[in-house]
Backbone as CSV, one residue per row, in Angstrom:
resi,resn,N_x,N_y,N_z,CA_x,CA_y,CA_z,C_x,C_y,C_z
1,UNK,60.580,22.840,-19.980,61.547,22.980,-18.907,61.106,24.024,-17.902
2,UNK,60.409,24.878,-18.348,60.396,26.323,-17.521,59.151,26.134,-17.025
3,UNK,58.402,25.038,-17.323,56.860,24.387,-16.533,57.166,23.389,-15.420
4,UNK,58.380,22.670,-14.868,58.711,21.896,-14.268,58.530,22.449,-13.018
5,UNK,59.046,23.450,-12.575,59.096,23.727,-11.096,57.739,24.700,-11.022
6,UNK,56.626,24.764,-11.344,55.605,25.067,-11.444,54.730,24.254,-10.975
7,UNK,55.061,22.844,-11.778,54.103,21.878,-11.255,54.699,20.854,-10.359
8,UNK,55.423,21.377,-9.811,56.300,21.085,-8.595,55.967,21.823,-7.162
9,UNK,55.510,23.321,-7.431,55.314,24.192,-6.914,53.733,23.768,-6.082
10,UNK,53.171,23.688,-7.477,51.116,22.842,-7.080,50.992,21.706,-6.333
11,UNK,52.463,20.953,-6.602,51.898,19.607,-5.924,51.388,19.602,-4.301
12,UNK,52.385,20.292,-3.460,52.120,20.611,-1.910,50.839,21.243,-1.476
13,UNK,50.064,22.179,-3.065,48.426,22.642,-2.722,47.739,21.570,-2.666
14,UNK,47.991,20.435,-4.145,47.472,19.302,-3.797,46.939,18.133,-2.314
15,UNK,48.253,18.372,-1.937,48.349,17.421,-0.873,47.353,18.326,0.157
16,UNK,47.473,19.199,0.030,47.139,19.976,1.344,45.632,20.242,1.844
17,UNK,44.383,19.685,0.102,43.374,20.329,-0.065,43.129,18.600,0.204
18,UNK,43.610,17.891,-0.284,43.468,16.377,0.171,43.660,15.781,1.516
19,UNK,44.227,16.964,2.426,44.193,16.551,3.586,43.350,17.211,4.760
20,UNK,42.602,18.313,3.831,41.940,19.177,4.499,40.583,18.492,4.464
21,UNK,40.378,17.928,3.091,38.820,17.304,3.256,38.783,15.418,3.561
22,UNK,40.110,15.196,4.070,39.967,14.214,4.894,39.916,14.546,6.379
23,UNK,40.412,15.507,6.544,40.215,15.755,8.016,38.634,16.357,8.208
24,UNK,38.034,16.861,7.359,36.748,17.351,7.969,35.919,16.363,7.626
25,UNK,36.121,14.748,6.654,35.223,13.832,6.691,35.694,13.272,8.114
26,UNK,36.963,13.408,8.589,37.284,12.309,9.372,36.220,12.826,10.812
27,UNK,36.195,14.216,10.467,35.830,15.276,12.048,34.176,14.977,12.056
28,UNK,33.590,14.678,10.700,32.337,14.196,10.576,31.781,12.973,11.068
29,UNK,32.876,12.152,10.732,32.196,10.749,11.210,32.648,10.776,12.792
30,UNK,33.557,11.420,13.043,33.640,11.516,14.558,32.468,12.184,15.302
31,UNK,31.663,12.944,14.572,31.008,13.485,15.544,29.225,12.808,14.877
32,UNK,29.278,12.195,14.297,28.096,10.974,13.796,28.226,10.141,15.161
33,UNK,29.379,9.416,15.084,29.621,8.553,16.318,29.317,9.015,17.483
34,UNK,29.835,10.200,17.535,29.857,10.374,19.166,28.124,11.006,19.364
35,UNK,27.433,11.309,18.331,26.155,11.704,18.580,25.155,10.219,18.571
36,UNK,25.725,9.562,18.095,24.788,7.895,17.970,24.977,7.266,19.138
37,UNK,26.275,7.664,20.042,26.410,6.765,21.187,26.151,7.745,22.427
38,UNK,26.100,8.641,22.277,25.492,9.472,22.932,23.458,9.615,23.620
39,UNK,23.649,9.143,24.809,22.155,8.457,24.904,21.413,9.673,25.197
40,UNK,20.097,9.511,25.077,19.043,10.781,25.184,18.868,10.330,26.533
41,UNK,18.722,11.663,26.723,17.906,12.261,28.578,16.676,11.625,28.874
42,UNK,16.498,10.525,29.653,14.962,10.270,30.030,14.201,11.219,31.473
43,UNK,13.209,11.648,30.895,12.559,12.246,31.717,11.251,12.233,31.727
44,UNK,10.163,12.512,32.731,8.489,12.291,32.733,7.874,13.185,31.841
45,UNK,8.373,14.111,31.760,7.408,15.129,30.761,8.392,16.211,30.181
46,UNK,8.305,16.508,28.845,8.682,16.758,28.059,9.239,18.375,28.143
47,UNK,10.648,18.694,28.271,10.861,19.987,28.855,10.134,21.061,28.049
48,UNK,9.737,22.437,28.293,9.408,23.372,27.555,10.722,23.769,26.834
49,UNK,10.101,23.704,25.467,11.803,24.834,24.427,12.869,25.401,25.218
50,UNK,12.305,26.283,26.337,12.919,27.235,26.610,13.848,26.856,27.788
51,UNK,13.550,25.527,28.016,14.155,25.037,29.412,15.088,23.542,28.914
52,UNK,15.228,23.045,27.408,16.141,22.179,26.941,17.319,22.918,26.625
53,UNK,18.452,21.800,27.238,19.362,22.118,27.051,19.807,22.304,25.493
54,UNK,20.809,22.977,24.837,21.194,23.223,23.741,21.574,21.990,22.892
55,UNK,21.033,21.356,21.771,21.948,20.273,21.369,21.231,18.822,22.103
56,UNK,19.937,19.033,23.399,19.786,17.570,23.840,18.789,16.978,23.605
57,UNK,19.265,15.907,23.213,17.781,15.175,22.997,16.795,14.257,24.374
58,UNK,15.386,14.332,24.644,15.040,13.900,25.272,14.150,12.823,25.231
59,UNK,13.610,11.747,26.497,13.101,10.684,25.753,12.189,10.652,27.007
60,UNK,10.919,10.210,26.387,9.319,10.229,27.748,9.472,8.560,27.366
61,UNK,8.940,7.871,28.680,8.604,6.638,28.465,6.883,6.457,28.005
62,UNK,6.348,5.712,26.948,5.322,6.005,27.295,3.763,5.204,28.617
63,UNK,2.807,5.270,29.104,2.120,5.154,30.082,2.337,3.619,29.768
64,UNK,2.051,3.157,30.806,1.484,1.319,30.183,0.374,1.057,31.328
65,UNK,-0.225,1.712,32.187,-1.460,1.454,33.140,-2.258,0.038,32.465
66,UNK,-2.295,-0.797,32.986,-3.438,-2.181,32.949,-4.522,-1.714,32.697
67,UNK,-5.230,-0.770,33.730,-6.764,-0.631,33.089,-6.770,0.127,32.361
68,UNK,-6.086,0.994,32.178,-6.671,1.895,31.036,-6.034,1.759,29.625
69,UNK,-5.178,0.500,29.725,-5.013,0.127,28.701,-6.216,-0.861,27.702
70,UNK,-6.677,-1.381,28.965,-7.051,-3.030,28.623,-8.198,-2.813,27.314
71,UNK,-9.270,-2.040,27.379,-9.917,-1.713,26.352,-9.277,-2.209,24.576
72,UNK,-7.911,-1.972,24.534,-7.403,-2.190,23.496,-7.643,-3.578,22.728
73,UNK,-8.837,-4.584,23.148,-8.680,-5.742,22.370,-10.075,-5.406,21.344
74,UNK,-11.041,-4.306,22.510,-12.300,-3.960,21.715,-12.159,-3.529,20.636
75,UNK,-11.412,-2.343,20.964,-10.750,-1.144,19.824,-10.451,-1.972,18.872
76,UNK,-9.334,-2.724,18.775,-8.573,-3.621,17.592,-9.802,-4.375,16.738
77,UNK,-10.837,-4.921,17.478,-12.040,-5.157,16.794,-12.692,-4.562,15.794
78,UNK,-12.945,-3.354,16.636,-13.518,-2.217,15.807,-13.191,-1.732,14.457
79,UNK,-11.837,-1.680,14.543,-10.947,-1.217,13.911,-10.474,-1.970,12.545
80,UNK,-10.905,-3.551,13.145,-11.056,-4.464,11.552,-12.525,-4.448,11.392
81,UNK,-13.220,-4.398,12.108,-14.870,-4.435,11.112,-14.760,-3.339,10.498
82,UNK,-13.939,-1.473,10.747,-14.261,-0.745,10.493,-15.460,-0.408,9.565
83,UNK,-16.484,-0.276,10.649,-17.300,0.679,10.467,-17.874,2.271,10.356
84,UNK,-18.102,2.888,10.109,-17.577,4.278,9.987,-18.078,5.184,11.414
85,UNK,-17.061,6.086,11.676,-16.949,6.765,13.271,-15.756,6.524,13.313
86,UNK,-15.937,7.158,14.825,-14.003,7.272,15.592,-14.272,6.612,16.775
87,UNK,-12.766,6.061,16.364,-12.208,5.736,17.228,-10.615,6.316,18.471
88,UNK,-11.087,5.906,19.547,-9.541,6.660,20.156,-9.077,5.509,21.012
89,UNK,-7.892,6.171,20.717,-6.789,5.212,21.329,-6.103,5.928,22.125
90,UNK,-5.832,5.500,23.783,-4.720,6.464,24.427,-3.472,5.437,24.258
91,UNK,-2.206,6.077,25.042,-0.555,5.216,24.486,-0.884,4.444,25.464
92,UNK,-1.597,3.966,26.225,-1.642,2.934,27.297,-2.371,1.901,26.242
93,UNK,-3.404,2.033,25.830,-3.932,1.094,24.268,-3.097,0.540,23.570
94,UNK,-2.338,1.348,23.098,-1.443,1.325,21.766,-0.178,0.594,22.826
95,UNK,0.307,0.666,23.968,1.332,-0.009,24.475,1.314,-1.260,25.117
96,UNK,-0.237,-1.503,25.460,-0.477,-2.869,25.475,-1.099,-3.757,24.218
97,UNK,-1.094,-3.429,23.223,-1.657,-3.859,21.795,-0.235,-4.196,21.553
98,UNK,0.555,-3.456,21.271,2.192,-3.914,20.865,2.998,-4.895,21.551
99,UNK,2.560,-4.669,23.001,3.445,-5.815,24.296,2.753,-7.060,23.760
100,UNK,1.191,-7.074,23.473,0.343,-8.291,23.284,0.863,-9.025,21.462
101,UNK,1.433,-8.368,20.822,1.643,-8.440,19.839,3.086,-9.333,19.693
102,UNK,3.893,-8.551,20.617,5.203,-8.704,21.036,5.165,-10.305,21.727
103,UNK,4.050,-10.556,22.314,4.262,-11.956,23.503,3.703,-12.959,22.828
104,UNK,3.492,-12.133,21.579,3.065,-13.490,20.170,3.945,-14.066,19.830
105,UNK,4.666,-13.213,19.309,5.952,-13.458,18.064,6.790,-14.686,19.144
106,UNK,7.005,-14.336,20.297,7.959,-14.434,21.380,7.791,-15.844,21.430
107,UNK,6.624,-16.702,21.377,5.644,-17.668,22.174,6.144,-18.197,20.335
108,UNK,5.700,-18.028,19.236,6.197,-18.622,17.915,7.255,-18.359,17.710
109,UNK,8.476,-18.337,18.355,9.590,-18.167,18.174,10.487,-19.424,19.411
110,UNK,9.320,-19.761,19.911,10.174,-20.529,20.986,10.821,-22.146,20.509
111,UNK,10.671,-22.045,19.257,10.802,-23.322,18.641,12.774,-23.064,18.095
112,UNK,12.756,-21.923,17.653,13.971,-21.187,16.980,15.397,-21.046,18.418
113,UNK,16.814,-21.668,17.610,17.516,-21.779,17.883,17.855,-20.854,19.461
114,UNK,18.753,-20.920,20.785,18.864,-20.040,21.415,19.516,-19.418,21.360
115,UNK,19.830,-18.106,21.146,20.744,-16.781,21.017,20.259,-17.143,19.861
116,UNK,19.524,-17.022,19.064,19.378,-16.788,17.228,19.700,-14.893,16.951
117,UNK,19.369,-14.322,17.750,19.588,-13.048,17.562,21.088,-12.401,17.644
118,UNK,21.272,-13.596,18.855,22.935,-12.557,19.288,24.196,-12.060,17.932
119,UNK,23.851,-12.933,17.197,24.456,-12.304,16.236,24.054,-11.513,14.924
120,UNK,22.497,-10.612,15.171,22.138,-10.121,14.297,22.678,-8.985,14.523
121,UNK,23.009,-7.815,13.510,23.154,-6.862,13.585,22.278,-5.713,13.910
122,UNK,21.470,-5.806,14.247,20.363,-5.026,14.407,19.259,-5.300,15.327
123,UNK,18.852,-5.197,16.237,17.657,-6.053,17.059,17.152,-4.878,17.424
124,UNK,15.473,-5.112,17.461,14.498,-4.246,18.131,13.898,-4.734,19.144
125,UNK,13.635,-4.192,20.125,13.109,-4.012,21.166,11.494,-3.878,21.235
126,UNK,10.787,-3.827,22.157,9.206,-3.544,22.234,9.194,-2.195,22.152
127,UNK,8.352,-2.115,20.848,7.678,-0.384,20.488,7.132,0.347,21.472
128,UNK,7.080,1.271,21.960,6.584,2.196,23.097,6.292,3.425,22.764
129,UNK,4.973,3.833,22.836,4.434,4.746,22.484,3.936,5.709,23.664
130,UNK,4.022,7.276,23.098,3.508,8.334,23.862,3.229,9.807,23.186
131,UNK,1.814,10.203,23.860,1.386,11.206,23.235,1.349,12.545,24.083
132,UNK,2.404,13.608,23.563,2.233,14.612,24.754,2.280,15.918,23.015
133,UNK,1.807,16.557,23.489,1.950,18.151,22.870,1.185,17.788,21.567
134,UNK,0.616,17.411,20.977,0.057,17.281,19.560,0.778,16.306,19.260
135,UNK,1.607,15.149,19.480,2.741,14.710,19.245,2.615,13.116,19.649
136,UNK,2.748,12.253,18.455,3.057,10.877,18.646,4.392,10.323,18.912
137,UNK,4.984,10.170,19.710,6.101,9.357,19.977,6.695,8.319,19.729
138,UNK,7.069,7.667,18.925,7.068,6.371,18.567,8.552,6.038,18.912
139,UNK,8.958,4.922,20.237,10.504,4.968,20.140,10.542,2.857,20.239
140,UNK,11.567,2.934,20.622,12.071,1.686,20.773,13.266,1.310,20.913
141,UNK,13.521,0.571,22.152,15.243,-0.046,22.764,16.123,-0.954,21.418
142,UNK,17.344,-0.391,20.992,17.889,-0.528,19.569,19.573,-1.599,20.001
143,UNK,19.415,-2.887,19.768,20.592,-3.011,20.094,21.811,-3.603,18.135
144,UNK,22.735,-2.607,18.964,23.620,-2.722,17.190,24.697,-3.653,17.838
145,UNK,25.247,-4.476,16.930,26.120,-5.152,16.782,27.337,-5.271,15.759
146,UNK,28.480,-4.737,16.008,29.532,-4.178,15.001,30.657,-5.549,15.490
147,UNK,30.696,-7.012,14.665,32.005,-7.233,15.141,31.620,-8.212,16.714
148,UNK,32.371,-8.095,17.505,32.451,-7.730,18.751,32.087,-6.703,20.106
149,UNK,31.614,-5.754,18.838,31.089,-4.864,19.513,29.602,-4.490,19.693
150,UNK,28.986,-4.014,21.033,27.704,-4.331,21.705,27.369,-2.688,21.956
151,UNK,26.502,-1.898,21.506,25.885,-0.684,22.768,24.248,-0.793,21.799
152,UNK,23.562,-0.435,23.180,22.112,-0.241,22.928,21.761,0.908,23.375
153,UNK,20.895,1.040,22.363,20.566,3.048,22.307,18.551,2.999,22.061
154,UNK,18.422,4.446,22.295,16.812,4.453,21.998,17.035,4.932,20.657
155,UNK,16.077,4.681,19.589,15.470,5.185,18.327,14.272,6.065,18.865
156,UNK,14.233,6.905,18.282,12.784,7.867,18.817,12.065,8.246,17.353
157,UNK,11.298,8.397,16.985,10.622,8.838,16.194,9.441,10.442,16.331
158,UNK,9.190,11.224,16.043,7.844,12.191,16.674,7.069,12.628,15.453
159,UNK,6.329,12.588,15.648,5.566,13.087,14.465,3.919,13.288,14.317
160,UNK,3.270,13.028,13.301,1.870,13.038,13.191,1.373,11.934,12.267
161,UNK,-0.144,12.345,11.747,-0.051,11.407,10.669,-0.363,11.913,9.042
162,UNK,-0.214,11.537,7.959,-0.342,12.090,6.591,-0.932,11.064,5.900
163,UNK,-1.598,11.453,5.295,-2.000,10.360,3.613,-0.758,10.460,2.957
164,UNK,-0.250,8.872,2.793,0.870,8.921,1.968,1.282,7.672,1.778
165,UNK,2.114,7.054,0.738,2.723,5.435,0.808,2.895,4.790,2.066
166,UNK,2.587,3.509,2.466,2.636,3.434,3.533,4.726,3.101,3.936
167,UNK,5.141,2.708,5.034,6.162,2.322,5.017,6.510,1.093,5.623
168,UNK,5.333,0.435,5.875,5.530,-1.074,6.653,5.021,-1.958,4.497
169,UNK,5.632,-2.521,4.506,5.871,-3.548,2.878,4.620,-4.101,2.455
170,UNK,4.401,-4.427,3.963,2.875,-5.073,3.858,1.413,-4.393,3.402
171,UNK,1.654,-2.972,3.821,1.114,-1.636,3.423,1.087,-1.123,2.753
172,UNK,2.440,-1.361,2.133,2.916,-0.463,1.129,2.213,-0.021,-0.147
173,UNK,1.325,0.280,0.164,0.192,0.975,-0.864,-0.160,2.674,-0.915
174,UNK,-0.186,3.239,-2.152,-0.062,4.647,-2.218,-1.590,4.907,-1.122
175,UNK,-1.857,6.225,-0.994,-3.102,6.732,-0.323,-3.919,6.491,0.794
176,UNK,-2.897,5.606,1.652,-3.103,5.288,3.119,-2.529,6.260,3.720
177,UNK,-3.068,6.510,5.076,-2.792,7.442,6.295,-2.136,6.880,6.854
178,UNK,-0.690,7.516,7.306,0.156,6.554,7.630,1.249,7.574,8.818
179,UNK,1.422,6.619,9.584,2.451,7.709,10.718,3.544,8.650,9.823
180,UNK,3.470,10.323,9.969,4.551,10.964,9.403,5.700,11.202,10.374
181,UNK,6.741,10.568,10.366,7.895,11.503,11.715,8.814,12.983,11.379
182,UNK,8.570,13.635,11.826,9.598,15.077,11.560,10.318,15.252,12.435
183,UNK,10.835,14.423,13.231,12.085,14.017,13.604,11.805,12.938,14.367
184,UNK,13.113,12.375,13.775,13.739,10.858,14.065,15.336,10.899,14.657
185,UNK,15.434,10.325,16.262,16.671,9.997,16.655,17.256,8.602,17.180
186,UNK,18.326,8.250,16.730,18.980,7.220,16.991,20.369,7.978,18.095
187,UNK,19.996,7.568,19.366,20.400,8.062,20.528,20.300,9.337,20.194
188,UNK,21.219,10.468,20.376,21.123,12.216,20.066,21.324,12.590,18.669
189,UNK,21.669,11.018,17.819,21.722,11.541,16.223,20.474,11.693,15.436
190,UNK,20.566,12.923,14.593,19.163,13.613,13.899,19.261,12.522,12.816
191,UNK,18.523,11.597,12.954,17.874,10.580,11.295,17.435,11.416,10.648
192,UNK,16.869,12.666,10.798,15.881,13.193,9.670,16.649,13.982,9.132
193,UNK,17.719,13.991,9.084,18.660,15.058,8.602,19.398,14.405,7.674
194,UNK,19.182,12.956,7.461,19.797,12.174,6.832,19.165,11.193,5.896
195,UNK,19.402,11.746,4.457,18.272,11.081,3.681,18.186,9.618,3.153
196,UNK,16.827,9.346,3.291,16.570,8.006,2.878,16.719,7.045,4.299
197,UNK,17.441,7.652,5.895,17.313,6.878,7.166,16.048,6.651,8.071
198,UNK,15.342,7.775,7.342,14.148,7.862,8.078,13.331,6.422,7.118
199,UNK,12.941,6.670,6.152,12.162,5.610,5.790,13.010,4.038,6.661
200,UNK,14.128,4.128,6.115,14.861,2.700,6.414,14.747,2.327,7.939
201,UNK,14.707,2.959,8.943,14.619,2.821,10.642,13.106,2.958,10.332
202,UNK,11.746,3.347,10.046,10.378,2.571,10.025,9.805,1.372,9.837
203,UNK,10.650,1.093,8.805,10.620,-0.353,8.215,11.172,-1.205,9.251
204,UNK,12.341,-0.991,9.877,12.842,-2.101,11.302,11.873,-1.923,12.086
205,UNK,11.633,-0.969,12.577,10.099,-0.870,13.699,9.500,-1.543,13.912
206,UNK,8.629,-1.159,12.278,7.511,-1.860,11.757,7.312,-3.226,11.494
207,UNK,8.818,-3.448,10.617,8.985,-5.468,10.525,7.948,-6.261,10.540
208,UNK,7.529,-6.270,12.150,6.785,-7.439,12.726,4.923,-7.232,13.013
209,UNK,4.839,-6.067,12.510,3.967,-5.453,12.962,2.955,-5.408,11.311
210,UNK,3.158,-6.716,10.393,2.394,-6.514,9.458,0.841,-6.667,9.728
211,UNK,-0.074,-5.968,8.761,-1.543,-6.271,9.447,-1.701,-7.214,8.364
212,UNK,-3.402,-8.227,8.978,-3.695,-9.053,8.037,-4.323,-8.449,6.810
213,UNK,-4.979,-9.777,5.844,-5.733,-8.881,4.784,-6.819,-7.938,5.224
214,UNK,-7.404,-8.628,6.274,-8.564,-7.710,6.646,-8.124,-6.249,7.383
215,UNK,-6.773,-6.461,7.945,-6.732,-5.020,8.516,-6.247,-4.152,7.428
216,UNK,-5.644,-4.881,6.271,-5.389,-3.797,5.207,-6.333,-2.922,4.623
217,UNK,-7.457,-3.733,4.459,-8.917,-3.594,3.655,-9.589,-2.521,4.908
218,UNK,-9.260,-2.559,6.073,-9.610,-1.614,7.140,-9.240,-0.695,7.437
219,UNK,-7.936,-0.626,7.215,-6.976,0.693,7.171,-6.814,1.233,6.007
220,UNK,-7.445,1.344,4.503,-7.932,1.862,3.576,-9.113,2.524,4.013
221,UNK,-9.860,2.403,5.046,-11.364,3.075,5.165,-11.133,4.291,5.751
222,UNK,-9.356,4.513,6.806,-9.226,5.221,7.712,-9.316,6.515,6.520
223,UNK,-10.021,6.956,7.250,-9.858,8.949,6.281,-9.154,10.253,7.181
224,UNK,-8.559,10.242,8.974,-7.597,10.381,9.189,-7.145,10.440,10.418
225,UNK,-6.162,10.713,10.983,-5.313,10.270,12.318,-5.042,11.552,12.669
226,UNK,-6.061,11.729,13.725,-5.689,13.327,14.707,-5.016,12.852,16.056
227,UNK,-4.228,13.758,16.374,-4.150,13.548,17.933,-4.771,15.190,19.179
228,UNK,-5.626,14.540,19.656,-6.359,15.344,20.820,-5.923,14.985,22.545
229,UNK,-4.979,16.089,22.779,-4.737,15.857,24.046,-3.830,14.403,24.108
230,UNK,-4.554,13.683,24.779,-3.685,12.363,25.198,-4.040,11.142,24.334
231,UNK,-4.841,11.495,23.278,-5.389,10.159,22.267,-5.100,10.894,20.696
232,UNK,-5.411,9.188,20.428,-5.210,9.422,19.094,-6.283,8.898,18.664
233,UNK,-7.171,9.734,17.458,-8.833,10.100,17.062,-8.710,9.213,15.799
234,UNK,-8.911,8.120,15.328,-9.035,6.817,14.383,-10.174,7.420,13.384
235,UNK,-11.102,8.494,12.208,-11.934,8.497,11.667,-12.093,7.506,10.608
236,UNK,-12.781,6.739,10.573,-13.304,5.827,9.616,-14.586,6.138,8.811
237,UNK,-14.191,6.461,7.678,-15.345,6.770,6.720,-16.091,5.011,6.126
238,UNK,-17.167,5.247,5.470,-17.277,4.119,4.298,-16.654,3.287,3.583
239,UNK,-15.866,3.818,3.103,-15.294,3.863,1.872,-15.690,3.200,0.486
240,UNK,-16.454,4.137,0.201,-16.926,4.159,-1.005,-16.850,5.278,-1.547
């Protein structure tokens, strides 16, 4: 009897600690949202630290120049005979290798239903690459589909490269050199802050972008991926 209004007394702490950590999940996913729909700053070159705003994320387009791309069919050659030496690639290479890649799929796809996409949840865009500060860029135009509902945002990726599992399926083999990102954004939201999103947004990227057997057997030879200035340095050992 003399325990009744005691636990009468607790119940209102109850309620109160149950409404406290619904309100700070609720204040969480509010501000997930409003950072995912929130679009990054495009600009030509990449602000210094000291001159970004607090909190913003920014986005470089990368080069696509014709001639100084065009080289990229040699390179890709090279790159499956791999033979040992370097190779470099500037993002004008690497952005017409992907467009050319891209106007494949596009051209074997013309057989497939029209709007086949409009109702996927997820669609990627053409990969676009850029190299400024020691720094690979890897982004791409992201359109989500909730429902009825439509917004398209950039994915950004930055990073370098590491010996490590690869993350395209087709790759997916331990002790390949493989793009590392140390930060990843989906519009101004930090992916890398969020575990297990980073692998999962590479894999959409990547998707379409499997290599054949021979480029697998070629990209085992790579021994590693520097970036110098405005390229990226391809070393190909033996491998033996």
């Amino acid at each position: 009897m003399h325990n009744a209004p005691q636990k009468n007394a607790l119940a209102p702490l109850w309620v109160e600690v149950v409404l406290a950590v619904a309100g700070i999940v609720c204040g969480i996913a509010i501000a997930v949202v409003w950072l995912f729909l929130k679009p990054a700053v495009v600009v030509e070159h990449m602000p210094a630290p000291a001159q970004q705003g607090f909190g913003q994320v920014y986005y470089v387009k990368g080069s696509r120049d014709k001639a100084r791309g065009a080289p990229w069919v040699q390179k890709r050659q090279a790159l499956l005979v791999a033979a040992p030496g370097t190779i470099t690639l500037n993002e004008d290479e690497l952005n017409a290798w992907f467009a050319s890649s891209a106007r494949t799929r596009q051209i074997r796809r013309k057989g497939a239903p029209a709007g086949a996409d409009d109702d996927a949840p997820l669609t990627i865009g053409l990969v676009d690459f850029h190299i400024e500060r020691g720094t690979l860029q890897v982004a791409a135009p992201v359109t989500v589909r909730i429902f009825s509902l439509r917004t398209d945002i950039i994915v950004q990726a930055r990073g370098t490269f590491a010996r490590q599992t690869g993350v395209n399926e087709a790759a997916d083999e331990a002790n390949l050199v493989m793009f590392s990102p140390e930060k990843i954004y989906a519009g101004s939201l930090p992916l890398h802050r969020i575990p297990g999103a980073r692998a999962f947004l590479l894999r959409q990227i990547f998707a379409n972008e499997t290599l054949p057997g021979a480029g697998v057997a070629a990209w085992r030879k790579i021994e590693s991926v520097t970036i110098s200035g405005k390229d990226l340095r391809i070393t190909l050992s033996s491998g033996l």
